[in-house]
C-alpha positions as CSV (number, residue, x, y, z in Angstrom):
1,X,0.0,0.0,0.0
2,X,1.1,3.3,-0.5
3,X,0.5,6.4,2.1
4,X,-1.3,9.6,0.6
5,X,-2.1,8.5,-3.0
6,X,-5.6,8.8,-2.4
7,X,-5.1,12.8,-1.7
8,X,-3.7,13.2,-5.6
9,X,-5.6,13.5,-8.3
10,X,-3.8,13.6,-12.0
11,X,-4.8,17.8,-13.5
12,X,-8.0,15.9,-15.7
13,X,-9.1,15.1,-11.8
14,X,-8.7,11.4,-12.3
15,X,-6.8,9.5,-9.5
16,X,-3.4,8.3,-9.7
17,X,-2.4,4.9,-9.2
18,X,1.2,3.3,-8.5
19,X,2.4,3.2,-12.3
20,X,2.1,6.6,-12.4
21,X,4.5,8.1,-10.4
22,X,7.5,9.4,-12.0
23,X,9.9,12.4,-11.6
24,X,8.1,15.6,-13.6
25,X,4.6,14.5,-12.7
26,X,2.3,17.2,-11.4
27,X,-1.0,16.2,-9.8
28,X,-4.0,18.4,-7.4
29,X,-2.9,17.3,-3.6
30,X,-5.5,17.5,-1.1
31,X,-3.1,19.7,1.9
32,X,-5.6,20.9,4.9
33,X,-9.0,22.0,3.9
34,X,-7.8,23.2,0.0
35,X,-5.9,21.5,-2.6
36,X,-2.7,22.6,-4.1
37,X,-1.1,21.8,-7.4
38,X,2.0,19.8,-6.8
39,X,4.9,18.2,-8.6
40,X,7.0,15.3,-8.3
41,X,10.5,15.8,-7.2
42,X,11.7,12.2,-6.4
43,X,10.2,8.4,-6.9
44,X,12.2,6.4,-5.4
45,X,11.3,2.5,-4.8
46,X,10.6,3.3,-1.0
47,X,8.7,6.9,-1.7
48,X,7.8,9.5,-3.9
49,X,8.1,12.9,-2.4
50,X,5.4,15.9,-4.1
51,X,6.3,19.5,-3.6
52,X,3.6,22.5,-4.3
53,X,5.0,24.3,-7.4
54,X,2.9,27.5,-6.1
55,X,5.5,29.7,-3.9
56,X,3.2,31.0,-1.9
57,X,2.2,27.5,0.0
58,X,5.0,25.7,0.0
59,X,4.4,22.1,1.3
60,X,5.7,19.1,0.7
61,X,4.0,15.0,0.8
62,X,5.7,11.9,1.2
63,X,4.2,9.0,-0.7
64,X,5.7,6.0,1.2
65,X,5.7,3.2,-0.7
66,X,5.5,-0.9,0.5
67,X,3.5,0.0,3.4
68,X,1.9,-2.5,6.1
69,X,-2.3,-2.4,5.8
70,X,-4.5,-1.9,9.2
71,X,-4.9,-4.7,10.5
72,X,-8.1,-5.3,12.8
73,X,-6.3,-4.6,15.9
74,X,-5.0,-1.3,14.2
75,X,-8.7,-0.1,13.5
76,X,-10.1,-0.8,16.8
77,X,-7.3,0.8,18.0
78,X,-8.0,3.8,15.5
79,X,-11.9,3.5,16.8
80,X,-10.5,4.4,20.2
81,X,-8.3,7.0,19.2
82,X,-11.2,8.7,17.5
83,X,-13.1,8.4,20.8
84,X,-10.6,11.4,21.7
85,X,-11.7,13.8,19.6
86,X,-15.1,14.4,21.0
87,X,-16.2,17.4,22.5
88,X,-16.4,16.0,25.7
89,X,-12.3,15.7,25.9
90,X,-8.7,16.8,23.8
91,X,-7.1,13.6,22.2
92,X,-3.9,12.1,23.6
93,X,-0.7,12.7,21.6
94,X,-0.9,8.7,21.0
95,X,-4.4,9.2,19.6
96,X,-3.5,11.7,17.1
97,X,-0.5,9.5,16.1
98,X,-2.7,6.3,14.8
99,X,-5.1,8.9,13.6
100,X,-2.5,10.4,11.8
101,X,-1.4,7.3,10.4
102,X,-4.8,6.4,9.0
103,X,-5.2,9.4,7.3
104,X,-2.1,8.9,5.4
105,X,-4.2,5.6,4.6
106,X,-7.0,6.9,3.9
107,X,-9.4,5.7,6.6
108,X,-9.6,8.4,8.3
109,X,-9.9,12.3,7.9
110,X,-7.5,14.5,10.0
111,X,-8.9,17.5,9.7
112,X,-7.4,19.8,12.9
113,X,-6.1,19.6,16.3
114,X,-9.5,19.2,17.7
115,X,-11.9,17.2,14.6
116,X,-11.0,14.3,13.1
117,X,-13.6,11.1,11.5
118,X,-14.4,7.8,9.5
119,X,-13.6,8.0,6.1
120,X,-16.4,5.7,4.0
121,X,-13.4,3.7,3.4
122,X,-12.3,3.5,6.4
123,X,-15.7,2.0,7.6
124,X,-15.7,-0.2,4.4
125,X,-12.4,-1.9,5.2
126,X,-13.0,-2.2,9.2
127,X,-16.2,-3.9,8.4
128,X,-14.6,-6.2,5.8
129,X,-12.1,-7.5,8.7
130,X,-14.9,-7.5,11.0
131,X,-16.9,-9.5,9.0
132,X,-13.5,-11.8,8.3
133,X,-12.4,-12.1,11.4
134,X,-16.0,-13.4,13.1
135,X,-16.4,-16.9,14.5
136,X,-18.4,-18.7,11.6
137,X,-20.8,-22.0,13.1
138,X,-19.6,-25.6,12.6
139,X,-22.0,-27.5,10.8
């Protein structure tokens, strides 16, 4: 799996998929609440690094490439971690770490220091291993 490739989108808005990353290649990155045009500046076989090619918002995203997938332990862990950010309480510097992580998946959306939530895939997948991962009946 690869972190972040769900926030680019090639300039015709279609998303961009493994085989596409190359040196040169410029693409619209999600960044915060916006979306900046950004440009390829290294693909490497363990990341590809995007910088904005707008001076005035400089910002730079990592692609990391060969990554692990949640596992079923890591989204019940990331359901807790979303527990944090309720209105009730602040999340825990742990909590915005695997909430962190799972937005550079995908699964969840880290929006600011106080709002984070599910992404639909994010439900999707935890419901897949869920659903894997339940005791079926000997017959």
């Amino acid at each position: 799996m690869i972190t972040n490739l769900h926030k680019a989108t090639k300039l015709d808005n279609t998303p961009i998929t493994e085989e596409d990353l190359k040196v040169g290649l410029e693409v619209y990155m999600k960044h915060g609440s916006g979306v900046i045009r950004c440009k390829c500046i290294l693909d490497h076989e363990e990341h590809a690094i995007f910088e904005s090619i707008n001076p005035d918002w400089p910002m730079k995203t990592i692609m990391r490439k060969n990554v692990d997938d949640f596992t079923l332990g890591d989204f019940d862990e990331l359901k807790d971690a979303l527990e944090g950010f309720s209105c009730q309480r602040l999340a825990t510097d742990e909590q915005r770490a695997v909430v962190a992580r799972a937005d550079e998946m995908g699964y969840a959306n880290y929006m600011s220091y106080t709002q984070a939530g599910w992404t639909e895939k994010g439900i999707e997948k935890y419901r897949e291993l869920e659903d894997e991962n339940t005791c079926q009946p000997v017959m």
